[in-house]
N, C-alpha and C positions, 0 to 999 in steps of 0.2 A: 504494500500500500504506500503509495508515493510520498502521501502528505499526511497518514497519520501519521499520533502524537503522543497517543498513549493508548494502552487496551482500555476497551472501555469496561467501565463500573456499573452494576445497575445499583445504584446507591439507594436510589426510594422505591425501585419499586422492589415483587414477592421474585424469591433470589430458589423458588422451588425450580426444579429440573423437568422439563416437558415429558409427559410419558406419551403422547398421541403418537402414533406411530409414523407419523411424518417425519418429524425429528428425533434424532437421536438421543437417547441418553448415555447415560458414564454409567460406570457400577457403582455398586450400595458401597456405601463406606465402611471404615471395621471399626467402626466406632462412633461416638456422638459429634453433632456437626460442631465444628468451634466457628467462633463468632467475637475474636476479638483478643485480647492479653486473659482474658478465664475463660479459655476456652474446655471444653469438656476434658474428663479424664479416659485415653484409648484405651480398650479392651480388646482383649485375646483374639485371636480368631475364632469364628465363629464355628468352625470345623478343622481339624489338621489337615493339612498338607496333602495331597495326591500326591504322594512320592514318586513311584516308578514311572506314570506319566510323565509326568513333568521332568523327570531325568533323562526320558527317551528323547524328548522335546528339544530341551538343551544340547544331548549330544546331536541331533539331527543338523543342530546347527553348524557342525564339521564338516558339513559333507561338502561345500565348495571347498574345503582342503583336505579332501580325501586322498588323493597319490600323496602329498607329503606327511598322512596321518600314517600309509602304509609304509612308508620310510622311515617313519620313528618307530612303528609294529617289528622293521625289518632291523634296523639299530639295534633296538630293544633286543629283540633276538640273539642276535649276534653275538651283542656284551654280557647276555644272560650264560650264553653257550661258554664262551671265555671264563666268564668267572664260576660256573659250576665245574666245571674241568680239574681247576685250583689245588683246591683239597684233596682229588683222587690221587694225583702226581705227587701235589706234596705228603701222603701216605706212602708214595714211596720213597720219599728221603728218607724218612720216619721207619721203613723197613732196612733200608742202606744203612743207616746209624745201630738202630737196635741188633741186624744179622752182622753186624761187623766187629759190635762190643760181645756176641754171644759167640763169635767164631774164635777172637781172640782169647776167650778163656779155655780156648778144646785145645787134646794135643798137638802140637805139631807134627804131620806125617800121616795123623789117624783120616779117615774118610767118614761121612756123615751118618754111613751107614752104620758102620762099625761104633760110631758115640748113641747112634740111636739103639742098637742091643745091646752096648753094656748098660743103660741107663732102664729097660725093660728087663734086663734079667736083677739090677737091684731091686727090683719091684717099682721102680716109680713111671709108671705107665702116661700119666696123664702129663708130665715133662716130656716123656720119648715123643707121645706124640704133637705136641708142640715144636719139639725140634726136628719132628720130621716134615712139616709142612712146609721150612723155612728154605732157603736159599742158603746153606751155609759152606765154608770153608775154614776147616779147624788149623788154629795157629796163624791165621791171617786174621788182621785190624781193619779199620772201616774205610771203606774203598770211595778216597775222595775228589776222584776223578768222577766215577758216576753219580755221584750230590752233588757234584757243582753241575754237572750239567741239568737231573734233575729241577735245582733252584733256577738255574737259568732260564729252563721251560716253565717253571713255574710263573717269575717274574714276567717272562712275554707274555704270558696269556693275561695276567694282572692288567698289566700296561694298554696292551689291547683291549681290555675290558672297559677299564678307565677311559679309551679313546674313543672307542662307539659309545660310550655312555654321555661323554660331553655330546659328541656328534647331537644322539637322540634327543636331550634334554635342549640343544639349542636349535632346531627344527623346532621341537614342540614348544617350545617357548615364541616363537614367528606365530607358528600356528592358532597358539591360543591367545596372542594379541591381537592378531587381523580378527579374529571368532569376535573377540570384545568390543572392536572395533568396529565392526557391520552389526555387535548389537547396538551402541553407543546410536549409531548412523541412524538404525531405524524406528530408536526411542525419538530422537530428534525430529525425524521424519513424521511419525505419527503425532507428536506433540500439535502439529501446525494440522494437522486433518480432525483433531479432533474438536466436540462441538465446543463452543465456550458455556452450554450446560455443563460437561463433564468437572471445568474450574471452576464452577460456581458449587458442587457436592464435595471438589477435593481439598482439602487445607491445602496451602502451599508449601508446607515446612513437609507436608505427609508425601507429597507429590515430589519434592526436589529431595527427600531422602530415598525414593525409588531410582530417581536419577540419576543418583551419584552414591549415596552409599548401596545400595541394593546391587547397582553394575558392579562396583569396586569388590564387593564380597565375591561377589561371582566368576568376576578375574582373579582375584588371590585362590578360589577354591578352583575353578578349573588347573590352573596353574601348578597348584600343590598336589592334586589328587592324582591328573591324568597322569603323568611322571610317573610316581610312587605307584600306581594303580597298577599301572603297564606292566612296572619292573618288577611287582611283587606277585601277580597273576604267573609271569614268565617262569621268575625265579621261583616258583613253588612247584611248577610244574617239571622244570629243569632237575630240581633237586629229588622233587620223588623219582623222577628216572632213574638219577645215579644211585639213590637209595635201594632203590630193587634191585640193580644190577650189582652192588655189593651185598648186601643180604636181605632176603625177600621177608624174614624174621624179625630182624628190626627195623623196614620198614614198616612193617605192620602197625608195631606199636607206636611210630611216628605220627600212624594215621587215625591216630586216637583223636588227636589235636584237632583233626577238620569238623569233625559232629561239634566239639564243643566249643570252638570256637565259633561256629557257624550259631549254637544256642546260645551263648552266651551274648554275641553282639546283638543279636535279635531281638533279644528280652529287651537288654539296654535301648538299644536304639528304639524301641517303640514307646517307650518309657521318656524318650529326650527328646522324639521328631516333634511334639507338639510344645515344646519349651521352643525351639529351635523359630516357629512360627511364631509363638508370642514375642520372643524375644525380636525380630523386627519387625514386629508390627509395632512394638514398644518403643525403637528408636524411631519409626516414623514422625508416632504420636508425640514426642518428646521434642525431636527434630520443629514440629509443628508450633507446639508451645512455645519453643525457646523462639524461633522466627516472629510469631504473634507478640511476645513480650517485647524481642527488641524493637519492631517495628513502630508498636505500640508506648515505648517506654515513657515520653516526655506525659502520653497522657496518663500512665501509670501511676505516674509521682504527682500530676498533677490533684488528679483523687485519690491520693491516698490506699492505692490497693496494692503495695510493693508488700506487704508481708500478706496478702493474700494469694500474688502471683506465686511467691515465695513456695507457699503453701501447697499450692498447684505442680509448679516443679518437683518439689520433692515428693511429692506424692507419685506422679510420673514417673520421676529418676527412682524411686523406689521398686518400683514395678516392673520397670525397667533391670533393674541391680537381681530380682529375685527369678524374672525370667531366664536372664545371662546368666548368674550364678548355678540355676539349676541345670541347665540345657549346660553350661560346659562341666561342672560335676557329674550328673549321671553319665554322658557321654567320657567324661574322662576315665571315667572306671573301667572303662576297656580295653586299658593299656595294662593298668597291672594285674587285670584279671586275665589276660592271656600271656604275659610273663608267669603268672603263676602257675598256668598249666604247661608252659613252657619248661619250667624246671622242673616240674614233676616227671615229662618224656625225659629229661636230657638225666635225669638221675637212671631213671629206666634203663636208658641205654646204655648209658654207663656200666651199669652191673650187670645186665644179659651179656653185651658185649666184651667184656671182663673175663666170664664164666666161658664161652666162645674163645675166648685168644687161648688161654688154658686147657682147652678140648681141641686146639690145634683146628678146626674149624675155620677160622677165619683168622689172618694177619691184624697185627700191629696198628700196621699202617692202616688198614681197612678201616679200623676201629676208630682209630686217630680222626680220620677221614667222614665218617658217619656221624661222629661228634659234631665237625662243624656243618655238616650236611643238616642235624637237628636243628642248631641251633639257624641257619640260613634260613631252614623249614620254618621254625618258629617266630622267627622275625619278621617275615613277611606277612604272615598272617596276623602275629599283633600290629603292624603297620594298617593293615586291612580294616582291623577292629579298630585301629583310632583314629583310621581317616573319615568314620563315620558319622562324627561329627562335624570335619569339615562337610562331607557331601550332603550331611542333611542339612546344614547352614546354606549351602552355596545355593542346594536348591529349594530351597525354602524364597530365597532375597531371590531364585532366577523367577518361582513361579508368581511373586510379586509384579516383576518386570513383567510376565506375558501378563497379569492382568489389565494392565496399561495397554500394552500391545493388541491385546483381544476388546479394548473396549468398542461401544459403537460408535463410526465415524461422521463427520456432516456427511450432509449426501453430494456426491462425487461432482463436479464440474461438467457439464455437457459433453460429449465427444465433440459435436461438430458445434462449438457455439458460435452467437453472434454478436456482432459489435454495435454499440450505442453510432448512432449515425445523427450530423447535426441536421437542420431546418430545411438546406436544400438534397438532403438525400445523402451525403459524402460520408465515407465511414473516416474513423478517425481522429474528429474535433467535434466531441457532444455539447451543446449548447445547455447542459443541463434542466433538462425540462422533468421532473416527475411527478408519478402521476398514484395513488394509489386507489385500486379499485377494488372496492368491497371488503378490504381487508379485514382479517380476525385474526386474533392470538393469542394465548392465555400458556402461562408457565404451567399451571394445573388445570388440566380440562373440569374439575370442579369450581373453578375458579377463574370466570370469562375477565378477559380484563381491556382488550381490544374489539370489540364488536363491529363489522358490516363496516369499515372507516372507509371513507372516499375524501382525495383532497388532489388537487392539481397542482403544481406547485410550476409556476413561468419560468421560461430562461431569466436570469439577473433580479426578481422576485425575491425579496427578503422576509421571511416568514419567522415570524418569533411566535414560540410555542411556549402558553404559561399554564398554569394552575395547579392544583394542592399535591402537596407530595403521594407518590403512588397513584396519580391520576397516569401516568404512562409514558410519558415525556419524553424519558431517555431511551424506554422498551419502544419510542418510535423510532428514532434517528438509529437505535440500531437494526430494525429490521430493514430500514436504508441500505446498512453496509453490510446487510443478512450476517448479521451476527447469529443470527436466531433463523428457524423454514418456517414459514407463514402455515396457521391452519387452512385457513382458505383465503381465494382473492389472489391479488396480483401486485404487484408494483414495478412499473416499466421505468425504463433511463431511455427518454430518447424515442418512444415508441417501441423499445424494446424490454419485452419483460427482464428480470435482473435475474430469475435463474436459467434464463439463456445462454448468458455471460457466464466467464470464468470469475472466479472471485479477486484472483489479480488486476485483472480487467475493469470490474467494476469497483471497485476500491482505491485502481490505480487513479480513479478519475474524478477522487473524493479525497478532502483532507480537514481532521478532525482535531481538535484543542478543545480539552477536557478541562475539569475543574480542577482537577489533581494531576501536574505535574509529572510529569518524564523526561530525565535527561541520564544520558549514560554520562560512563567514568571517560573523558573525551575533553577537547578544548570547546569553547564555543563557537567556533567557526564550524567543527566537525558535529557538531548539535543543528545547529543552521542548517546546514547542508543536508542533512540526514534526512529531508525532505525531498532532497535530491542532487544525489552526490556528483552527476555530472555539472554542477552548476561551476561558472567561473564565478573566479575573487571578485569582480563587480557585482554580479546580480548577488553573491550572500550580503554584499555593503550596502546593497540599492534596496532589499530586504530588510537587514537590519537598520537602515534609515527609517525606513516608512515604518516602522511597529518603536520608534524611538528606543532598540537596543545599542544602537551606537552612540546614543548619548551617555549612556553608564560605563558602557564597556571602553572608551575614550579615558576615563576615569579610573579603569584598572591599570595596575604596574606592568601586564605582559599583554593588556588587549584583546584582542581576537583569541592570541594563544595560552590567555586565562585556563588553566586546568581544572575541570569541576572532575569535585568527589564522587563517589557514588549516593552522597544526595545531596549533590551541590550544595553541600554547608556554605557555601563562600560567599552567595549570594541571597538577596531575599527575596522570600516566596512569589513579590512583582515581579524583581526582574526575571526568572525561572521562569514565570505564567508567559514575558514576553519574549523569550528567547523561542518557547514553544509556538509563539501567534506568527513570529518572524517564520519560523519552520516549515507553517504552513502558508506565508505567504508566497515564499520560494518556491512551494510548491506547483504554486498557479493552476489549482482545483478548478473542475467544472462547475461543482457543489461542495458548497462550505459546510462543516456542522459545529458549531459555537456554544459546549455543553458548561454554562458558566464559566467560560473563559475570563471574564474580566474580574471575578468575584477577591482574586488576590490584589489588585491591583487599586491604588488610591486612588481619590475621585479625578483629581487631575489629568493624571495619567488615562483615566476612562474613559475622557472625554479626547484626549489627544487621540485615542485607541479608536474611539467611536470614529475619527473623521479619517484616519488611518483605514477602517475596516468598509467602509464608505465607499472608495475607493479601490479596496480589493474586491467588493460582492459587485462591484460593476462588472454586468456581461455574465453574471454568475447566479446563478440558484444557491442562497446559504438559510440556514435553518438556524435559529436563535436560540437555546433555552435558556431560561434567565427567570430568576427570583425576584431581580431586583429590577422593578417594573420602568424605572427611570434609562435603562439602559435600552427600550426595546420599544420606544414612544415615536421614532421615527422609522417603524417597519411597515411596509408595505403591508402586510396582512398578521394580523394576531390571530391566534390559534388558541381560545379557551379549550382546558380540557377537564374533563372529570370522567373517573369512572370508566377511561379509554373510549370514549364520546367524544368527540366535537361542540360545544354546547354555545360555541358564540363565533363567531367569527368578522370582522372588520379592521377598520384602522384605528387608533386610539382615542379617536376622538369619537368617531361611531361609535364603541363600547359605553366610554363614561355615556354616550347620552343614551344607550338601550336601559342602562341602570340595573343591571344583571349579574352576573356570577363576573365578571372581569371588574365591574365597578368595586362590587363588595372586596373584592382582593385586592383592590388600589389604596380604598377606603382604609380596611386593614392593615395596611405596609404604611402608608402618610398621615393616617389620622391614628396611630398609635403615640408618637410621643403627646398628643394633645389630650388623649386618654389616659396616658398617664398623669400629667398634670392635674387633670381634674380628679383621677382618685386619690391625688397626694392630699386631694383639700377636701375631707367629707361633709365641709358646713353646704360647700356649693352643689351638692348634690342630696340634701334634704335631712342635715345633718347629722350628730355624731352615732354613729352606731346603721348607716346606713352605706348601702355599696351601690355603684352602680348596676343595671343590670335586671332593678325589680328586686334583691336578695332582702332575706328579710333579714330585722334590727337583729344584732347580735347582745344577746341580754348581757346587761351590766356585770361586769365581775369574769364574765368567762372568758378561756384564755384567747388570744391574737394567732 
């Protein structure tokens, strides 16, 4: 939108979300609506989590990096294969050292046959046959020429291991940044499709922690788990391999581990997935609060409600502390609950495989070997069990993010639309003509608030639109820039209905100055402009001439290149209101909308604005709203409204003389300070103890 100036607010009127199925809604909130610095306390989800869906979900989202997911599968492999290898080799150092200190204590000259029947004929059987299993040579020491080469196979496979390891782990760290980063794209994406119902049900603090923390979790847990996930699946399967093929016996009892680990994290984890869900939905709702207080804070302290806020916070942060505390407690217990059953096999093995070296049965080294086989086995699968916590965090904040993703959108832009066309037919240069036919709208179809409206509005026609709060005012101007889809009726730009047009389109050819203020973190030249950035340095000056910003801004120490904060502290709330009027005059809109634009702004300045604005609504269709009835006396046509009605319409002089609902609300704004005068003096209004109004005396003695 070329010339808007701020999102618009619906400040007075009902801020309910349309259910009619013409428009869109957002989803239910998980919590009570906030409404200010005390805003409600969030609650839980209202159901846990669909875990494995919403897992599948997330991982689907690999799949435009699928060849390099199979690359990190094939890495993975590789350095699995390499470092399970390790331990079997190094089992044979471990027999090279042990047959070489057991050779050295045999005779010299005897043969291994001959040690193994003297050592059966003393009776010791269960010796003979341990040294018969072995590799020996009696009177020879430990042969270390075959250990050094042994270690040095050992060492390459290590090295190797380590090298495809980095390899895989830095592929899948590409992989699952570009993943975060096309989700990032299409959080953003959708943000601008969706209706601006959806922001009026979502807190903003609730909304910008799905944004940003909920993404962020979901990058730290892809991150950590896929990796670890990969390498610990691999590595468990690698290692019961080598475990069979050295003993099918102790592997067995290895396999103890898998039922119980598999029950153990089960219990936990269904015990933690639903912590896991409160817990952000807690920082949402926290996130929300803390955003509502600061935003809110001057009027905070203003009334007196800081140890109320106070109160609210900690209440939040509380709930917040007990969801986190729990969900990473019960999920933590899953580490030392599979270490413990960890050393329960590894003692196992220990002493089967003990009683085994001793029955000649199996080597030394095999045993040595099996050992760290257990222990690889048992690692990874406590890894498994404690990554369960990440994955049910990660996907807990992912299935957050699809809720966003899955809400319902505005309704889509025409395929083939068309363009606003001015007076003699040219597309292109719309003279602003609109026109609204029959119009209805109501935020709650219980609750009609727009009925049957018809209103013509001329090219260069200045229409100012007044009356009581929640008469509909601003719920007009924005179905102007279809903020909102009409229940029925129409509204054309130009002869052409508006949902014809693209919304760029019809927006591009409208520019809006609101009551409240918008300026980013930027200088004031790049504010100006932002109305439209190909402007040259003359028209932003020729701009800020005619809206008198260059009188103040003359007046600053850098100028134009003045740097405002993110809420232009630097300046006051006038000149802000006119750096935005400038914004949109730069714009050079076909149709103006003037939503109390001058209401910051001192009377002088209103009046310079006023002959300033004079001059920009030339040639232009602009639209007024305005409270303050003195600013809106030389419009072409007044628009009374009540009750989403039309109920008067003329020039200002026409009204006072109908003596109608515009009179009585002139009445009311200009004959208020003479009202109060006259209640300051109760003699002149029929004396003491009398009000105006008809109210009866208030008896003597009772309190004021």
């Amino acid at each position: 939108m070329s010339a808007s100036q701020e999102q618009p607010q619906e400040s007075a009127e009902p801020q309910e979300a349309p259910t009619a199925p013409a428009r869109p809604v957002g989803p239910p909130r998980r919590g009570p609506m906030g409404g200010g610095p005390m805003g409600g306390v969030g609650m839980p989800a209202e159901k846990s989590m669909n875990f494995w869906p919403s897992a599948k979900r997330l991982l689907r989202r690999l799949k435009p990096e699928r060849a390099l997911v199979a690359a990190v599968v094939l890495l993975g492999v590789v350095s699995v294969v390499f470092s399970v290898l390790g331990p079997k080799i190094l089992g044979e150092a471990t027999n090279i050292i042990f047959e070489g200190f057991l050779s050295s204590q045999m005779p010299a000259g005897a043969t291994q046959q001959q040690v193994v029947d003297g050592l059966r004929a003393s009776g010791d059987t269960q010796q003979a046959d341990m040294v018969s299993s072995m590799n020996l040579v009696p009177g020879e020491g430990i042969d270390f020429s075959a250990l050094a080469t042994v270690l040095l196979w050992v060492l390459a496979l290590y090295v190797l291991a380590s090298l495809f390891g980095w390899a895989q782990g830095y592929v899948l760290n590409g992989v699952t940044q570009r993943t975060v980063y096309r989700l990032r794209q299409e959080v953003e994406e959708k943000l601008h499709r969706l209706p601006l119902s959806y922001f009026d049900k979502m807190q903003r603090g609730e909304l910008l922690s799905r944004v940003t923390n909920d993404i962020d979790n979901v990058s730290q847990s892809l991150q950590q788990t896929m990796s670890q996930l990969l390498t610990s699946l691999l590595t468990v399967v690698g290692v019961l391999v080598m475990m069979f093929i050295i003993s099918p016996l102790l592997a067995a009892i290895a396999l103890v581990t898998i039922p119980l680990t598999i029950l153990i994290t089960t219990i936990i984890a269904k015990r933690s997935q639903k912590l896991f869900v409160a817990q952000w939905t807690h920082t949402g709702t926290l996130n929300a609060q803390i955003e509502e207080a600061y935003s809110g804070h001057a009027l905070v302290r203003v009334f007196g409600r800081r140890r109320e806020v106070e109160r609210g916070f900690d209440d939040k942060n509380d709930q917040l502390y007990e969801a986190s505390f729990g969900a990473q407690f019960v999920s933590g217990i899953i580490m030392p609950a599979m270490m413990f059953v960890g050393n329960l096999v590894y003692v196992a093995i220990a002493v089967v495989g003990g009683l085994m070296v001793a029955a000649g049965s199996i080597s030394l080294g095999d045993v040595q070997a099996f050992i760290q086989y257990s222990r690889q086995f048992t690692q990874p699968l406590s890894q498994l069990g404690s990554m369960a916590n990440l994955l049910q965090s990660g996907v807990a904040s992912a299935e957050r993010v699809f809720e966003l993703l899955d809400a319902d959108e505005q309704v889509p832009d025409p395929v083939e639309p068309e363009a606003a066309a001015d007076a003699d037919g040219a597309e292109g240069a719309a003279s602003g003509r609109l026109v609204f036919d029959d119009v209805s709208f109501s935020y709650d179809p219980e609750k009609p608030l727009i009925d049957e409206l018809s209103l013509t509005a001329e090219p260069g026609q200045s229409i100012a639109i007044v009356g009581p709060t929640g008469a509909g005012k601003t719920t007009l101007v924005n179905l102007i820039m279809r903020f909102y889809e009409l229940d029925s009726g129409r509204i054309t730009l130009d002869g052409v209905d508006i949902t014809r047009m693209t919304r760029d389109e019809l927006r591009g050819r409208m520019g809006m100055v609101l009551q409240d203020t918008w300026l980013f973190t930027g200088t004031i030249r790049e504010n100006i402009a932002y109305g439209r950035p190909d402007a040259s340095e003359d028209e932003i000056l020729e701009a800020a001439r005619a809206t008198y910003v260059d009188r103040f801004v003359r007046t600053l120490p850098d100028g134009y290149d003045t740097v405002l904060d993110d809420e232009a502290s630097n300046l006051s709330a006038g000149e802000k209101q006119l750096i935005t009027i400038a914004r949109a005059f730069l714009a050079q809109p076909a149709v103006l909308i003037l939503d109390e634009a001058t209401s910051s702004v001192d009377t002088r300045t209103e009046l310079l604005l006023q002959h300033a604005m004079n001059a920009l609504r030339k040639d232009r269709t602009s639209f007024v709203i305005a409270h303050r009835l003195s600013t809106i006396r030389d419009a072409d046509l007044i628009l009374v409204m009540e009750d989403g009605h039309i109920v008067e319409q003329g020039d200002h002089a026409e009204l006072l003389a109908q003596g109608g609902a515009y009179t009585r609300l002139y009445e009311a704004q200009f004959a208020a300070p003479a009202d109060a005068e006259t209640l300051a003096d109760p003699e002149d209004v029929g004396g003491p103890g009398t009000a105006t109004g008809g109210m009866e005396a208030v008896p003597e003695g009772a309190a004021s």
